[in-house]
MIDOPA-684537 format. One line per 5 residues: number of its first residue (from 0); for each residue x, y, z of C-alpha. Coordinates in steps of 0.25 Angstrom, whole numbers. Each point is the difference from the previous one (the first is absolute). Layout:
# residues N
NUM> X,Y,Z | ...
# end
This chain:
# residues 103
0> 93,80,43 | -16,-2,4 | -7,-12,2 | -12,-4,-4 | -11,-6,11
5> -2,-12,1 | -14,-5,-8 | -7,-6,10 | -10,-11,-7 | -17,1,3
10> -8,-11,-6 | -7,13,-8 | 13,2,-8 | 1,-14,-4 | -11,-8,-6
15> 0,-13,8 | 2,-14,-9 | -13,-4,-6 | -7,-16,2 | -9,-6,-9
20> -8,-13,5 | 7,-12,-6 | -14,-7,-4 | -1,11,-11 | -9,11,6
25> 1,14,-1 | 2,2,16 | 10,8,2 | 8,4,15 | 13,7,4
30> 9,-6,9 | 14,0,8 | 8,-11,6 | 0,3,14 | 14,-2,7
35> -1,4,14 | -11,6,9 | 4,12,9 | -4,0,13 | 2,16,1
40> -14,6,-4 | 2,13,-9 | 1,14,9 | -14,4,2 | -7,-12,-4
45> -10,-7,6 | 2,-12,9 | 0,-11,-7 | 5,3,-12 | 14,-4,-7
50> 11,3,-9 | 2,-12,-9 | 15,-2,-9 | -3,-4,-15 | 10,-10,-8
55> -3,9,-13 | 10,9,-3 | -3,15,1 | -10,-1,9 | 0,7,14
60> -6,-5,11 | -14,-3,0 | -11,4,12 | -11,-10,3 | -13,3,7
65> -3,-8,12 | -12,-7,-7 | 13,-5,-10 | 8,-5,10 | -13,-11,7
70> 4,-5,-14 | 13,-5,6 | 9,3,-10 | 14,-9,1 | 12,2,-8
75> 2,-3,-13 | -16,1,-3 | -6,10,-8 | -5,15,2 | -11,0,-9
80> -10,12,-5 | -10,-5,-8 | -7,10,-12 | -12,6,9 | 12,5,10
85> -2,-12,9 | 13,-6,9 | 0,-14,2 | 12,-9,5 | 2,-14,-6
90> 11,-9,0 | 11,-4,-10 | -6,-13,-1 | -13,5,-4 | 3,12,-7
95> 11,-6,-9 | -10,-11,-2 | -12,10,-5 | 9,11,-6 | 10,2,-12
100> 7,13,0 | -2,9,-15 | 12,4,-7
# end
């Protein structure tokens, strides 16, 4: 009997869930729930940058530049990737308060 590889997730094969501002405007991000912040920078990368574990289901870990983590990203904030590419950090707090996920 063979077995199949296991897939391993990329943020490329899945789209990552779409917000749209509460107030009505077209503004659109991406974002993931951030669960837990690895010390352990990835093999070969360059000081200062991180792995960061996503609540979202099918998602692998995602790297973070060092510019990312001044941000001081916590737990339970959000991951987000704004439509010119940009990353920001915000907090659930603010992000729930700004942004309503489309169905």
């Amino acid at each position: 009997m063979r077995h199949e590889p296991r897939k391993e997730y990329k943020m490329e094969d899945t789209m990552m869930p779409e917000y749209r501002t509460r107030a009505g405007k077209r503004e659109a991000v991406y974002a993931l729930k951030i669960k837990k912040i690895m010390a352990a920078r990835p093999a070969g990368a360059p000081y200062g940058r991180r792995m960061i574990e996503v609540e979202d289901i099918g998602f692998a870990p995602v790297e973070v530049s060092a510019e990312f983590m001044k941000m001081n990203p916590e737990p339970g904030g959000y991951y987000v990737v704004c439509q010119g590419g940009a990353k920001a950090y915000m907090t659930a707090k603010d992000f729930e308060k700004r942004y309503k996920a489309i169905k």
